[in-house]
C-alpha positions as a printed NumPy array, in Angstrom:
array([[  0.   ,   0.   ,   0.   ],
       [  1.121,   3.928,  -0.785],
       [  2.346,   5.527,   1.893],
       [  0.189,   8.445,   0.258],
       [ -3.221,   6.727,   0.354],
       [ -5.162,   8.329,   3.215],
       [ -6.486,   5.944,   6.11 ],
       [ -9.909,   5.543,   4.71 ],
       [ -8.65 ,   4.194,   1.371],
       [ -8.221,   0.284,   1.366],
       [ -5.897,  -1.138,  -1.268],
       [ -8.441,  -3.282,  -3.514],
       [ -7.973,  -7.153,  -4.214],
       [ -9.155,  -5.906,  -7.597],
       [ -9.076,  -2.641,  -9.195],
       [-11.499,  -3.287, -11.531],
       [-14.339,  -3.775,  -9.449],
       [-17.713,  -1.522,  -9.224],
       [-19.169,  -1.851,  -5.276],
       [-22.625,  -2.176,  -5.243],
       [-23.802,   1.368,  -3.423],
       [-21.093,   3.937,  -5.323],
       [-22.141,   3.118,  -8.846],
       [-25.943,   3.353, -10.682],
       [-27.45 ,  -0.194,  -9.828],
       [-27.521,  -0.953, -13.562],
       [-23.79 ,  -1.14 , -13.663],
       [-21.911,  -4.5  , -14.739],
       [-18.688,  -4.977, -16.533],
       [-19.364,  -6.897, -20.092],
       [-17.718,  -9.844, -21.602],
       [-15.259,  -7.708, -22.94 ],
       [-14.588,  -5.857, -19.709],
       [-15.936,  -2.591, -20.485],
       [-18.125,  -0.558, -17.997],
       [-21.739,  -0.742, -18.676],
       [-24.354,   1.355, -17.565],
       [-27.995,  -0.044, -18.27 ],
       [-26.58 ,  -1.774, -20.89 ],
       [-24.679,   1.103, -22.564],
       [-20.424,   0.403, -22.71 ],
       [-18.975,   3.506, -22.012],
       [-16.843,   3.787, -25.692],
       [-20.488,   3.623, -27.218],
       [-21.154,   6.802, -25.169],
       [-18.156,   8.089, -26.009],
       [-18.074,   7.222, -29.806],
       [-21.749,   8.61 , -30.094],
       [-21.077,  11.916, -27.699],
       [-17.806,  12.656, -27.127],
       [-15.425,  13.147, -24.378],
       [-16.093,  14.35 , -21.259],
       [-19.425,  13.426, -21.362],
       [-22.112,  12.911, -18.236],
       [-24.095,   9.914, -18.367],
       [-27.382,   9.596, -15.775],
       [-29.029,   6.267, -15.153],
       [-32.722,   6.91 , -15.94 ],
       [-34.064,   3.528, -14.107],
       [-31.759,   4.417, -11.436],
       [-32.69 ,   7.775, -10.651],
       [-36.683,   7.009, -10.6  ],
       [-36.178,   4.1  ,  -8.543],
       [-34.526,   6.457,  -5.394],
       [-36.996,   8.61 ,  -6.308],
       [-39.887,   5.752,  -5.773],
       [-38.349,   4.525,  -2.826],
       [-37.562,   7.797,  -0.651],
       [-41.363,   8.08 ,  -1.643],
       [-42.363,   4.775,  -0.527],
       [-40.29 ,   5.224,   2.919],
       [-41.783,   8.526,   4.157],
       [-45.056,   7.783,   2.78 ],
       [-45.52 ,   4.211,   4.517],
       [-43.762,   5.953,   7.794],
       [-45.802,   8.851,   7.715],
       [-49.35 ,   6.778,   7.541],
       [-48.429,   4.81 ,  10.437],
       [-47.858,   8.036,  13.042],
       [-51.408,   9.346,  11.223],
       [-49.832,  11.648,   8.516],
       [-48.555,  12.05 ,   5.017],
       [-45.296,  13.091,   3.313],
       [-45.054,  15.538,   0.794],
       [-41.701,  15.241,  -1.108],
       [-40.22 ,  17.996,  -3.41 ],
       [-36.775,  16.966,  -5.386],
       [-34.601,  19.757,  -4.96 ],
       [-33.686,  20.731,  -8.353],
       [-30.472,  22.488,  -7.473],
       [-29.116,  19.081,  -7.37 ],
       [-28.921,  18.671, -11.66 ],
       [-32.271,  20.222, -13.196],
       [-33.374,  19.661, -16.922],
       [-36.562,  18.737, -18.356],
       [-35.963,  15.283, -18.485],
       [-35.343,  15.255, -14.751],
       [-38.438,  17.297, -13.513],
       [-40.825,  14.776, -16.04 ],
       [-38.375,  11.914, -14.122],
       [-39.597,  12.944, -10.458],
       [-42.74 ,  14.569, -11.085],
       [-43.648,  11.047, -13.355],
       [-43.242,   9.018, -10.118],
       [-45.449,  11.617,  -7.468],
       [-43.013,  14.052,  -6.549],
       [-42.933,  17.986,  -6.843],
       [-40.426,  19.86 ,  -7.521],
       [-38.112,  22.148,  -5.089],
       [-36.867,  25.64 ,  -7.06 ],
       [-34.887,  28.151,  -5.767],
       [-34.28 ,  30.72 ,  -9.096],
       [-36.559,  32.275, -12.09 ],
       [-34.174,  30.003, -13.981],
       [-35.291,  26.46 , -12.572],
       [-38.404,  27.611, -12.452],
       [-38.548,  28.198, -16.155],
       [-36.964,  24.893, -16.788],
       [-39.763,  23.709, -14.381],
       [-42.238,  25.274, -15.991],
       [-40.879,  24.439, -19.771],
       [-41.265,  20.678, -18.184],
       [-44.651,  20.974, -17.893],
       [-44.643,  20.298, -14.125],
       [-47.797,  21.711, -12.281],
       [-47.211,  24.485, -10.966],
       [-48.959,  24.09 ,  -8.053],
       [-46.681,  20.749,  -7.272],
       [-43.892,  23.576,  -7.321],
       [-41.654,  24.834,  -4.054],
       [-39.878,  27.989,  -4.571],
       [-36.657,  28.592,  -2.231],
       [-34.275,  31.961,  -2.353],
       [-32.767,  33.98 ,   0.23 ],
       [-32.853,  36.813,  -2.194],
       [-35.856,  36.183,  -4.493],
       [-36.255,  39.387,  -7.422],
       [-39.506,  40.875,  -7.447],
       [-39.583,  39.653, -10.674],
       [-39.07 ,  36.217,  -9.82 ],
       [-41.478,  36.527,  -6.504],
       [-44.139,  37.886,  -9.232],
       [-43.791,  35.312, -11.725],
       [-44.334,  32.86 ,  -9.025],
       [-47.234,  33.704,  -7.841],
       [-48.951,  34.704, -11.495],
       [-48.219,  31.288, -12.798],
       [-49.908,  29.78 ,  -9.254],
       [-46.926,  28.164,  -7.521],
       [-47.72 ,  25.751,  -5.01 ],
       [-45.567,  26.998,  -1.796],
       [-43.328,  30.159,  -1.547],
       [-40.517,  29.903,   1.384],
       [-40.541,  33.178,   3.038],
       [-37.025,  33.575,   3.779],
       [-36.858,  37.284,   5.54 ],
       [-39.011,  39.707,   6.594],
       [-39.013,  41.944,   4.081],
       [-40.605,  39.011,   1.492],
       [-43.327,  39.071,   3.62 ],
       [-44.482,  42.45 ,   2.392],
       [-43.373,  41.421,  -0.999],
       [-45.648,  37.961,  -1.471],
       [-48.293,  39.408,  -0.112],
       [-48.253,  42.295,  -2.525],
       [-47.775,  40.031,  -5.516],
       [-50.81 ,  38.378,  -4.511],
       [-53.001,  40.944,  -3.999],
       [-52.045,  42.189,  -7.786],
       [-52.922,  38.583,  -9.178],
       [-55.823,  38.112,  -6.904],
       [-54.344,  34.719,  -5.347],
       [-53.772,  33.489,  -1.972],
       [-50.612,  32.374,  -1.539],
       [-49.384,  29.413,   0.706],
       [-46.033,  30.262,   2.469],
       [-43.797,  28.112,   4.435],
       [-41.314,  30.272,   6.891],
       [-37.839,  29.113,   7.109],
       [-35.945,  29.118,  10.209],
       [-32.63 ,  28.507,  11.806],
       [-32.604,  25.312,  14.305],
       [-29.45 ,  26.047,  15.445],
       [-29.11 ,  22.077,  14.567],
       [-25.591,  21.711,  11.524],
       [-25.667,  18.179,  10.639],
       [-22.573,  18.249,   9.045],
       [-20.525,  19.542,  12.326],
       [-21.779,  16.353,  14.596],
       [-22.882,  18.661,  17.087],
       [-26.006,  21.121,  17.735],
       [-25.84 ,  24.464,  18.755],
       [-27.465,  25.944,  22.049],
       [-29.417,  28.713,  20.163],
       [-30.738,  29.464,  17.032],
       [-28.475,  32.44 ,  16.353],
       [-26.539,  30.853,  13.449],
       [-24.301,  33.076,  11.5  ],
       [-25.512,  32.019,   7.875],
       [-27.182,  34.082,   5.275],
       [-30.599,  31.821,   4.976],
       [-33.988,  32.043,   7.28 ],
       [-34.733,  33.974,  10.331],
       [-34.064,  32.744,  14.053],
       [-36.455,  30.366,  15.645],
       [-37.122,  33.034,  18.48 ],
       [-38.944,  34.889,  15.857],
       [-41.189,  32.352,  13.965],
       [-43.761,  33.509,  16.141],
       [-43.598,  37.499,  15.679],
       [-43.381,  37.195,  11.788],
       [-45.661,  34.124,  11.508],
       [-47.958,  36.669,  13.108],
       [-47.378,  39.067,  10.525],
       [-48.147,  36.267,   7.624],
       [-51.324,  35.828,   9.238],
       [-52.38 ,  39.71 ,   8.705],
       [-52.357,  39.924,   5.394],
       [-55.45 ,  38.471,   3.765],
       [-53.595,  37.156,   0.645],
       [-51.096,  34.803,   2.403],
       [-52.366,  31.051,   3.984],
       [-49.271,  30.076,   6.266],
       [-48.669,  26.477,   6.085],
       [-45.767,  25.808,   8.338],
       [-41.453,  26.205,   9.394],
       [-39.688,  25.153,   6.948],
       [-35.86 ,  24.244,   7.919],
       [-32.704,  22.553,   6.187],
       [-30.277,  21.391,   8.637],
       [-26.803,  20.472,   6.16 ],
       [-25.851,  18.126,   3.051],
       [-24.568,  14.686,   2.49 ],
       [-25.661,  13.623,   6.031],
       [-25.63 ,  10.15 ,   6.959],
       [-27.479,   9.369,  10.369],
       [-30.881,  10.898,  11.926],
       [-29.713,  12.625,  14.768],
       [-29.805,  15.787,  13.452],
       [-33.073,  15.444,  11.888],
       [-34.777,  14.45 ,  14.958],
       [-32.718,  17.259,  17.101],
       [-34.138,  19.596,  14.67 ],
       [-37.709,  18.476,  14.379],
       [-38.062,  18.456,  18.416],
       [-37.304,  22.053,  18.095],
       [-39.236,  23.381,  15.764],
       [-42.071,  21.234,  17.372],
       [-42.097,  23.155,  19.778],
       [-42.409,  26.793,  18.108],
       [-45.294,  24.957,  16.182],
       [-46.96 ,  24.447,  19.629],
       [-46.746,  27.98 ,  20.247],
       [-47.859,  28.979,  16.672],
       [-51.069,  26.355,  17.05 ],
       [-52.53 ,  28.667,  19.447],
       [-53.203,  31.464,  16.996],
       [-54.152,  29.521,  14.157],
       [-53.255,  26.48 ,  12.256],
       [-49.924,  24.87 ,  11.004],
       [-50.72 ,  22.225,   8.967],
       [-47.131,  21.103,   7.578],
       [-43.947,  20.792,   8.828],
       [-41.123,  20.819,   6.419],
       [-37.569,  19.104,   7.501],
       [-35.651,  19.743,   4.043],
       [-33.549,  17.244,   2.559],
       [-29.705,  16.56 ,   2.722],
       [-29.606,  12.788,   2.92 ],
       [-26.253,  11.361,   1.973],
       [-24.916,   8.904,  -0.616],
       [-21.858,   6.583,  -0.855],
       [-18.897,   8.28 ,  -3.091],
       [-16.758,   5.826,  -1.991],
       [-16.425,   2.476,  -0.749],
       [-15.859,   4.09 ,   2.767],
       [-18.978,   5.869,   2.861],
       [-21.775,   4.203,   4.508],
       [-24.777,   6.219,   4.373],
       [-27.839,   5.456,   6.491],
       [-30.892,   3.226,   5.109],
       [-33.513,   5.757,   4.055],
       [-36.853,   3.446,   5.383],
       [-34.449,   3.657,   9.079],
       [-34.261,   6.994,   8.361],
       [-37.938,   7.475,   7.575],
       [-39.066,   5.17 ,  10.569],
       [-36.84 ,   7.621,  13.056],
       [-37.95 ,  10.622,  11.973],
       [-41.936,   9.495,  12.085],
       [-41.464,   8.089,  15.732],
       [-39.498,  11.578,  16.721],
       [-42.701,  13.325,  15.135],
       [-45.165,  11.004,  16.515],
       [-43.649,  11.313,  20.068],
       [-42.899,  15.215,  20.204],
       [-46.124,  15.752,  19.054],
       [-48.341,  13.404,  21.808],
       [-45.527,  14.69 ,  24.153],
       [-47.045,  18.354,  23.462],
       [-50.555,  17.555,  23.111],
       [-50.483,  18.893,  19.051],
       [-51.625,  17.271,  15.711],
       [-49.491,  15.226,  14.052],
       [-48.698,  17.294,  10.553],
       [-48.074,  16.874,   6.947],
       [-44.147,  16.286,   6.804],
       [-42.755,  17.703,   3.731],
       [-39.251,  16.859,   2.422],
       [-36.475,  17.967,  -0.127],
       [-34.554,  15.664,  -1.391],
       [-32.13 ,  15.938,  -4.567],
       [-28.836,  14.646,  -4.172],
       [-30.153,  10.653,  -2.836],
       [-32.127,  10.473,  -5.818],
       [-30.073,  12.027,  -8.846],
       [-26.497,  11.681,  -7.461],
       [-26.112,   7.917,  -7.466],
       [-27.421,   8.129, -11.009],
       [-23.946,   9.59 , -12.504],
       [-21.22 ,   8.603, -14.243],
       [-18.576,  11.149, -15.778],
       [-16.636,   9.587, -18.524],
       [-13.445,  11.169, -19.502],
       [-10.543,  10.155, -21.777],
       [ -6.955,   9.816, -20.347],
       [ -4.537,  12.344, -21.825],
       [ -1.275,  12.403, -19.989],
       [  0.577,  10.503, -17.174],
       [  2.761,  11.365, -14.94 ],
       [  5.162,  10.24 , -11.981],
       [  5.49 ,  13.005,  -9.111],
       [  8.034,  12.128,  -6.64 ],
       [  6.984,  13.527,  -3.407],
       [  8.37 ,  13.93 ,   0.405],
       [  6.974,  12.379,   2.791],
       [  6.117,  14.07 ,   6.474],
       [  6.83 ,  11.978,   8.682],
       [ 10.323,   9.82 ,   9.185],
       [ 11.051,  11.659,   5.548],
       [ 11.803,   9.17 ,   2.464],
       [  9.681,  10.066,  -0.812],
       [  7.002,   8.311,  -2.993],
       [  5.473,   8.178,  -6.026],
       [  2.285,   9.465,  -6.887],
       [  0.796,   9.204, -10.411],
       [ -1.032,  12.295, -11.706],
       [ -2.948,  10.634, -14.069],
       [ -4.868,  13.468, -16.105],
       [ -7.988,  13.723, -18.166],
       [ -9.982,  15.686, -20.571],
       [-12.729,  17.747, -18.133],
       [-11.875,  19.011, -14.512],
       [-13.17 ,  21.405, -11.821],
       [-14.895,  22.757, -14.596],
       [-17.315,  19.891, -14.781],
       [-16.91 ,  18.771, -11.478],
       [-16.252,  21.961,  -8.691],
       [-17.009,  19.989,  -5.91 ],
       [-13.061,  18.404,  -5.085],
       [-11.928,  21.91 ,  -5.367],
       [-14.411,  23.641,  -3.57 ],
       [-15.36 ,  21.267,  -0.582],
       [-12.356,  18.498,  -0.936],
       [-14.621,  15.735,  -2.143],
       [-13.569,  12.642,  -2.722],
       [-14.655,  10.42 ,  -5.346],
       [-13.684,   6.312,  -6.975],
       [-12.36 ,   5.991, -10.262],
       [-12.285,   2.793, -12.785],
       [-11.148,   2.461, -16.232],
       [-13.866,   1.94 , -18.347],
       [-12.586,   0.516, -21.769],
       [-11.434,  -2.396, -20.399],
       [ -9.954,  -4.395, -17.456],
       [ -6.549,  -4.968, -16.367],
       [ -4.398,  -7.987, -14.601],
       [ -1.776,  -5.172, -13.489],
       [ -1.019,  -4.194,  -9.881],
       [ -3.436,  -1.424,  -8.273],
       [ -1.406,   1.561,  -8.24 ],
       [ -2.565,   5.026,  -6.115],
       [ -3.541,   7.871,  -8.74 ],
       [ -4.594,  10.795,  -8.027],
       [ -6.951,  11.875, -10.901],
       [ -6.423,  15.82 , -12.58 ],
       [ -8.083,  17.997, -14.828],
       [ -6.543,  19.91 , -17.459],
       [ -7.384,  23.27 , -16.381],
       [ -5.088,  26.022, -14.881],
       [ -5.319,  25.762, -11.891],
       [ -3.36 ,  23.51 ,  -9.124],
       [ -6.082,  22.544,  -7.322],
       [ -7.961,  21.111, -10.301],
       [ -7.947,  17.279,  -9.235],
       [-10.929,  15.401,  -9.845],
       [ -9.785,  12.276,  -7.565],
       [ -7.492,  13.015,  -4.833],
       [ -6.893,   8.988,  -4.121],
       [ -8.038,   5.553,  -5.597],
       [ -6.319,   2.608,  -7.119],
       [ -5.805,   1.856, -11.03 ],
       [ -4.29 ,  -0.743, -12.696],
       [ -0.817,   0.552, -12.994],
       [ -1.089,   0.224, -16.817],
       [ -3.501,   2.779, -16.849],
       [ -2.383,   4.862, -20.549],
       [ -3.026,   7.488, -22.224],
       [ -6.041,   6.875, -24.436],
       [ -7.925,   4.91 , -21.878],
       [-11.445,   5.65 , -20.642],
       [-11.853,   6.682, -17.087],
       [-15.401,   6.892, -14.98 ],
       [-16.234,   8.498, -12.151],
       [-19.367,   7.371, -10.129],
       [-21.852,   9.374,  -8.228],
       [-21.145,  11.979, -10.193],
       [-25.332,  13.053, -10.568],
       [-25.401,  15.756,  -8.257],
       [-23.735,  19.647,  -8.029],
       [-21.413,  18.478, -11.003],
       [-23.389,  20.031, -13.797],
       [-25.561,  22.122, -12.3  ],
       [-22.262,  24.048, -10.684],
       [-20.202,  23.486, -14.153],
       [-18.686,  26.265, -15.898],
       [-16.295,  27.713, -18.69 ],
       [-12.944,  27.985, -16.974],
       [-10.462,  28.405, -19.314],
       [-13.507,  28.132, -22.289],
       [-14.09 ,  24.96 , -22.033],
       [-17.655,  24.142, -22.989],
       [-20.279,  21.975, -20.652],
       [-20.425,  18.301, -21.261],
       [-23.305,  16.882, -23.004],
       [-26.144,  14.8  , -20.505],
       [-26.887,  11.43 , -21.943],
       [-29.607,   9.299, -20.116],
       [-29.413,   5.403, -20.379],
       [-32.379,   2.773, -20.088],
       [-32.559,  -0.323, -20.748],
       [-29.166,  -1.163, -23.46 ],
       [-30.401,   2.852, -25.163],
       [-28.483,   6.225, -24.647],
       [-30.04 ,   9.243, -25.522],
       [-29.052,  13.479, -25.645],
       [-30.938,  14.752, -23.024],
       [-28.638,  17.894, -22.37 ],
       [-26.464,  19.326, -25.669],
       [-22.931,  19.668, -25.112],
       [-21.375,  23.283, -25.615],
       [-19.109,  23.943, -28.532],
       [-16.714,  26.514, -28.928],
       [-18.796,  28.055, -31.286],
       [-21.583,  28.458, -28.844],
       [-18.96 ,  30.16 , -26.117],
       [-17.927,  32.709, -28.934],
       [-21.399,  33.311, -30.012],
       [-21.578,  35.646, -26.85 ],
       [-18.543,  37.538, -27.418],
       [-20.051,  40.858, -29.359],
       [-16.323,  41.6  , -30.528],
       [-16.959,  38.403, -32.832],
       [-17.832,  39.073, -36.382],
       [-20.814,  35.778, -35.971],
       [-19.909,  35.213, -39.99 ],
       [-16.406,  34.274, -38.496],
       [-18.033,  31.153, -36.226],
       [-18.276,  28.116, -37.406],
       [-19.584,  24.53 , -35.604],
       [-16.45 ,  23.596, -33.494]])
């Protein structure tokens, strides 16, 4: 083993393995040893679409979706109550995606005039339609309400004023959730004492009651409940329950003066990006978070509510895979820290980066890597996968094993690649977003174009447009 593979890394029996729970449940390796993805190989993909290229597992995706569905609602009905789930768009929104979720009972979360057009262009009902924003244009509050949008999420005080005025104009009443700060970061494994978080979304929970009270006096708003998201890519239920005993309680309060008939926890329920990861079972995750409901609420003598969720990433990032085609290799002999000697580690670099994938670069992710063309006898070697952009910090892989005949040429795949990877993708260095193919069932199809260079020049007004050509 490396002396440069971090402790969580095992060295693999076989680096050409795909563990169940990282990659899209239709993935198998064919008789010839290339990667498959519901019965696509990936040099198919790549023949058909080019390199980089982002490839989403339709069957995949609607079965999370179906079963983070069947969970809360079969939870839910046993304390008394339903679920109403949103997918959080943010996560990777096109029009494929919102028919995806809204074809198997969800709605769909928004949080910018932009996903709510692609909403919209979807054909999803508007009314099954959530719409998030800690600075929401009046433009965008007013096209909400004209085109009837299910649920606005008051996020300051100053929207109060601003809904309610957008309704009046349209003649609607519009349902509002509040959101709030628990005081409850599920990503720091512990809870704070008070609600006073330093963040730039919601108000304190110490005022839900004061501006709740100020929804309630304007005729054109129906208040339907707190509305709180607690972190991402969180694993177990404590924070969930910490956070849904305390808003409980400011619902108790707010029962008194009228009624509250939804409570809405957010999403933020983890996935496996690596082997390591071990993410919590979403129907134990369901079950806790009914009994915690179930309990607070006989505990304070208050109906049970509607629990609405939010969930993106569990059911669209498990659907990815990023295919990318190796360009260069190369051996970087480095110092070690501690009792000094060096090591090799082999940069192994492709033909995307932080470009199409921000998320190592801005949070440290880690994510597995496989070739994809074919399998190898060789020895696992530790690579750390890089883009080709200008930047240092543009590694796509900080640490998995490859066959250590991994060349130039090959096809590389990165799992769990679904979520935040497009939808925060850019033009660093002008190079153009990958296509989005969708797979089902041995068929690929375009469901997102691929920029060209042509298409990145097309903005540039210094450009004669006779001078662009396809690229």
């Amino acid at each position: 083993m490396s002396p440069l593979a971090p402790e969580w890394l095992a060295h693999p029996a076989d680096a050409n393995d795909v563990p169940a729970g990282v990659w899209p449940d239709g993935t198998l390796r064919t008789e010839s040893g290339q990667l498959g993805i519901a019965g696509v190989s990936a040099e198919e993909i790549l023949e058909r679409f080019g390199s980089p290229v982002y490839v989403i597992d339709e069957e995949h995706a609607r079965v999370r979706a179906r079963m983070i569905s069947a969970a809360f609602t079969s939870e839910l009905a046993r304390i008394g109550t339903t679920a109403r789930i949103y997918y959080a768009a943010k996560a990777f929104l096109s029009t494929e995606i919102a028919r995806w979720v809204t074809a198997e009972g969800l709605g769909v979360d928004v949080c910018s005039g932009g996903e709510l057009a692609v909403a919209l262009a979807a054909n999803v009902p508007p009314a099954r339609i959530g719409m998030h924003g800690n600075n929401k244009s009046l433009a965008e509050i007013e096209r909400a309400v004209s085109v009837g949008v299910g649920t606005i999420v008051i996020d300051s005080e100053i929207e109060i004023t601003r809904v309610a005025e957008a309704a009046v104009r349209h003649g609607r009443i519009q349902s509002v959730r509040l959101r709030v700060n628990s005081g409850v970061h599920a990503h720091t494994h512990e809870f704070l004492a008070t609600a006073h978080e330093d963040q730039k979304f919601g108000v304190p929970l110490e005022r839900a009651a004061a501006l709740v009270e100020t929804i309630r006096s304007h005729a054109s708003l129906n208040f339907l409940g707190l509305h709180c998201h607690i972190g991402s890519q969180i694993f177990g239920t404590d924070g969930f329950a910490e956070s849904a005993r305390r808003l409980l309680g400011v619902q108790a309060q707010l029962l008194e003066s009228g009624e509250v008939p939804e409570l809405n926890l957010g999403g933020g329920f983890g996935i496996a990006y690596t082997r390591a990861d071990d993410p919590s079972d979403i129907r134990d995750i369901a079950r806790h978070i009914a009994d915690i409901v179930s309990s607070e609420c006989q505990r304070l003598g208050i109906p049970v509510p509607v629990v609405a969720l939010e969930p993106g990433r569990f059911i669209i990032g498990g659907a990815g895979v990023t295919l990318y085609t190796v360009g260069t290799i190369k051996n970087v002999e480095v110092t070690l820290d501690a009792g000094g000697g060096t090591a090799i580690r082999k940069y192994v670099s492709v033909d995307g980066g932080m470009s199409d994938n921000a998320r190592p670069a801005l949070y440290g992710a880690d994510y597995s890597v496989r070739l994809a063309n074919r399998v190898s006898a060789a020895e696992p070697a530790l690579v750390r996968v890089a883009g080709k952009h200008c930047e240092s910090g543009d590694i796509l892989v900080y640490a998995d094993y490859l066959p250590a005949d991994v060349s130039p040429g090959d096809i590389l795949a990165m799992p769990a690649t679904g979520a935040y990877c497009w939808s925060l993708s850019s033009n660093y260095n002008y190079l153009g977003r990958p296509p989005v193919v969708a797979v089902k069932d041995g068929a690929a199809r375009l469901i997102v174009r691929g920029e060209t260079e042509a298409d990145l020049l097309s903005r540039d007004v210094g450009i004669d447009p006779a001078n662009l050509g396809a690229s």
